[in-house]
KOLZAVEX-584861 format. One line per 10 residues: number of its first residue (from 1); their letters; for each residue x, y, z of C-alpha. Coordinates in Angstrom, 3 decimals. Example, Ala and Ser with C-alpha at 12.3 -4.5 7.8 and 13.67 -1.06 7.14 Angstrom:
2
1	as	12.300,-4.500,7.800 | 13.670,-1.060,7.140
END
This chain:
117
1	xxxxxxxxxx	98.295,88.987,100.728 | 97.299,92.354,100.794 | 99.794,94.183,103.520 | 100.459,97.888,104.730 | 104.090,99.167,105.760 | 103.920,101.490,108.286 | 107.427,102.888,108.992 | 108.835,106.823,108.339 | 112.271,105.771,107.478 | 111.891,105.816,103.631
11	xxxxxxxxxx	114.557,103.957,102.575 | 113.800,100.949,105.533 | 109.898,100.614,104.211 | 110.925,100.911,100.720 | 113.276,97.557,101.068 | 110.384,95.767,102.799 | 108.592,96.647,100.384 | 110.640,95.368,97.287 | 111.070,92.342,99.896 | 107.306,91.327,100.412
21	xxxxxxxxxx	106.757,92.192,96.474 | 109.018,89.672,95.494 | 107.633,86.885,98.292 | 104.389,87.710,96.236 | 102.519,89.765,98.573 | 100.964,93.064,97.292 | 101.681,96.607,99.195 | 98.533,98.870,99.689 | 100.508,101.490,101.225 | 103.878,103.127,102.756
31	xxxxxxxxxx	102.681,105.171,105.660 | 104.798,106.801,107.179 | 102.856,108.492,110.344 | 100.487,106.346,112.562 | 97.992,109.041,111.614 | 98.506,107.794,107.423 | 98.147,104.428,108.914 | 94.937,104.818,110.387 | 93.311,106.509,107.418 | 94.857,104.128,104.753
41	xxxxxxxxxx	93.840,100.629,107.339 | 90.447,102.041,107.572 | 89.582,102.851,103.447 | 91.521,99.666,102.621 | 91.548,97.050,105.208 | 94.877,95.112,105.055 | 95.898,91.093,105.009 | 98.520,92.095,107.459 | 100.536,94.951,108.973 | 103.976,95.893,109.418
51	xxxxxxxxxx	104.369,98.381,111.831 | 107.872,100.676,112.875 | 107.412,101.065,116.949 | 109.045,104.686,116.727 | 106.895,106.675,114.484 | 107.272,110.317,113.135 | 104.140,112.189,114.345 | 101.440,112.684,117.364 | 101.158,108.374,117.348 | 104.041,105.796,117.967
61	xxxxxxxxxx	103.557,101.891,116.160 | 101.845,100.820,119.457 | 99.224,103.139,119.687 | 98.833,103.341,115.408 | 97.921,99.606,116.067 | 95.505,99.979,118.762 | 93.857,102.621,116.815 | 93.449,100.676,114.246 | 92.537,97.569,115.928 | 90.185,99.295,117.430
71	xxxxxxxxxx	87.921,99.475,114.052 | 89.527,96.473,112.079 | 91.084,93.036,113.351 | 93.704,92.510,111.353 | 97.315,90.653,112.350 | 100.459,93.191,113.084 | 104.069,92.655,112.953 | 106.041,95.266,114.913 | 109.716,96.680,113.880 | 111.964,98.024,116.246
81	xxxxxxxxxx	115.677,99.474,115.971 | 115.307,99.093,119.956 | 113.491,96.702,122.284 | 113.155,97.566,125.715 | 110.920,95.677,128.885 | 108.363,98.440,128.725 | 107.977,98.418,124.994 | 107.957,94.702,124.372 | 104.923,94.569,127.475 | 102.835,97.353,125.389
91	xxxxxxxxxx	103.343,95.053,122.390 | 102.788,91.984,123.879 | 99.324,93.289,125.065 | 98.207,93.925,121.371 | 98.974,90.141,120.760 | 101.333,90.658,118.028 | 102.648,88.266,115.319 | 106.157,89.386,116.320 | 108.380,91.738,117.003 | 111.408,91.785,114.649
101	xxxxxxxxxx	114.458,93.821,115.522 | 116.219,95.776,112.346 | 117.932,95.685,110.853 | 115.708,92.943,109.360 | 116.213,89.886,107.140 | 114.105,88.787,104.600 | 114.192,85.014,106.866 | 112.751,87.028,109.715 | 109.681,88.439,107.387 | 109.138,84.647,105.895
111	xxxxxxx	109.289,83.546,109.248 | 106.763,85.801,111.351 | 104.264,85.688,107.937 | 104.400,82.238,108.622 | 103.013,82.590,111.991 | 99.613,83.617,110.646 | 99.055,79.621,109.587
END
């Protein structure tokens, strides 16, 4: 599966990334601004998307996904250091995988991947 990281703490996205590599999946891209995001979704559609709610940059996770939902379906699975009420109702109206809450295990990734069927 062909997924994109989208997170700005380097060191975070490049442990998911060593994670997903070795569950066999293939990384198209560390991005580490919603605006990256966009551009890299859009010239190279993804499988799947992990995206960091809190975002360096003009665009948080949340509104990186809607942008990019808005020109490609493709299935998301939000990170968060935090989850409040708000937040969780923003991504529960993009009709997320899941949410996973770092720091996060490499059972949690299995798991919500699993959720695409």
């Amino acid at each position: 599966m062909n997924i994109l990281i989208v997170e700005d703490e380097y060191l975070i996205a490049l442990v998911l990334q060593q994670d997903l590599m070795q569950l066999g999946h293939t990384i198209i891209g560390l991005a580490p601004t919603g605006e990256k995001a966009v551009e890299i979704a859009v010239a190279q559609p993804p499988d799947l998307m992990f995206i960091d709610i809190s975002l360096a940059g003009a665009l948080d996770g949340v509104e990186t996904a809607q942008q990019i939902r808005s020109q490609i379906d493709v299935p998301i699975i939000f990170m968060t250091g935090y989850a409040d009420d708000e937040m969780m109702s923003r991504v529960a109206q993009l009709g997320a995988l899941a949410c996973l809450i770092k720091p996060i295990q490499i059972n949690q990734v299995v798991r919500a991947i699993e959720l695409m069927g």
